[in-house]
C-alpha positions in Angstrom: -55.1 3.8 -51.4 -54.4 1.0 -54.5 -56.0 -2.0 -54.8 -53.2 -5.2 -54.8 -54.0 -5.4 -58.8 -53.0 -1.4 -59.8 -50.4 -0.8 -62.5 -49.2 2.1 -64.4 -49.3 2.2 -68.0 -47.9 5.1 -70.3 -49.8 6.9 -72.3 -49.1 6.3 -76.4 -52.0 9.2 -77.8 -53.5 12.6 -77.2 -57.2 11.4 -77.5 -57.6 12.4 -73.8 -55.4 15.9 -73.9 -55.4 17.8 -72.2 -56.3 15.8 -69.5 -53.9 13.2 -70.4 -51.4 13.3 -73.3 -48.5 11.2 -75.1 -46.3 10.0 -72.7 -48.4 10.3 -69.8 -48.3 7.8 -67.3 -51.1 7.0 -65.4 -52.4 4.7 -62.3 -54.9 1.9 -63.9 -56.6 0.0 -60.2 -58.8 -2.6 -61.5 -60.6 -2.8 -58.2 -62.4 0.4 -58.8 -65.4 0.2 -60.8 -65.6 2.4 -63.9 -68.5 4.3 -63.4 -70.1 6.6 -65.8 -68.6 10.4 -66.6 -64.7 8.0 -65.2 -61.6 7.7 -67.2 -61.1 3.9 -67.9 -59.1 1.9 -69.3 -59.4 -0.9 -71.7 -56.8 -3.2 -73.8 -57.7 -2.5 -77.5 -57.5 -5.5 -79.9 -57.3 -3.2 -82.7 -54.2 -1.5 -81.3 -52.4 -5.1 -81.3 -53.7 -5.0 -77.1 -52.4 -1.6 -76.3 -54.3 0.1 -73.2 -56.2 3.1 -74.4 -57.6 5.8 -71.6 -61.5 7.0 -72.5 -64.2 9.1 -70.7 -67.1 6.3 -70.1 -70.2 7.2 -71.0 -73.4 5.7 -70.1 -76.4 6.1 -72.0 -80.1 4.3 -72.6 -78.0 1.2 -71.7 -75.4 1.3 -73.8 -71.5 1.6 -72.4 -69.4 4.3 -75.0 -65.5 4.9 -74.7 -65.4 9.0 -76.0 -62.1 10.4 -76.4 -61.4 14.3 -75.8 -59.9 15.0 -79.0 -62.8 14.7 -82.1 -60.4 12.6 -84.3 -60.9 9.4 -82.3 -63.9 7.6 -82.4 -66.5 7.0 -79.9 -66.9 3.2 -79.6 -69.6 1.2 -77.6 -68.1 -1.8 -75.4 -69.8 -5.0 -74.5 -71.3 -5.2 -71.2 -69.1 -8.3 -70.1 -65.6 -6.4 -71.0 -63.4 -5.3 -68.3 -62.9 -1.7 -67.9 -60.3 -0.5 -65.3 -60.4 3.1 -63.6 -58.0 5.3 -64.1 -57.3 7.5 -61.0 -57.8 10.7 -61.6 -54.9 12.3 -58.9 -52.3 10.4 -60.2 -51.8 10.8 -63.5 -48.2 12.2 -63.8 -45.8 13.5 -66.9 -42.3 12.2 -67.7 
């Protein structure tokens, strides 16, 4: 079901609500490759290396974090930087 590397990691922001809110956990497997239209996510250096959850989105080559709420930014991401999938059944509130 998991790959040997999954973790959970809890939710800090709405910018994925109502899909996924503040204090959300969620299941990260890195085995599973993000894939365009996926939730990922990625350790944000700006956020001091907190993981932040996105929609991927893929388009004319270039690899975009959206969030669901307008007030977050869309930001592209480097080819080479690891995003994780977030499984979408198994995101769970406290």
């Amino acid at each position: 079901m998991f790959g040997n590397e999954t973790f959970i990691v809890r939710i800090a922001e709405d910018a994925m609500a109502p899909r996924v809110r503040a204090g959300d956990y969620v299941w990260i497997d890195p085995d599973v490759p993000a894939v365009d239209g996926s939730l990922v996510a990625v350790r944000d250096p700006a956020r001091g290396g907190e993981t932040v959850v996105r929609r991927l989105v893929e388009r004319d080559g270039r690899r975009t974090l959206c969030a669901e709420d307008e007030r977050y930014p869309e930001r592209t991401v480097d080819a080479g930087r690891m995003l994780m999938a977030v499984s979408p059944s198994d995101t769970f509130r406290s």
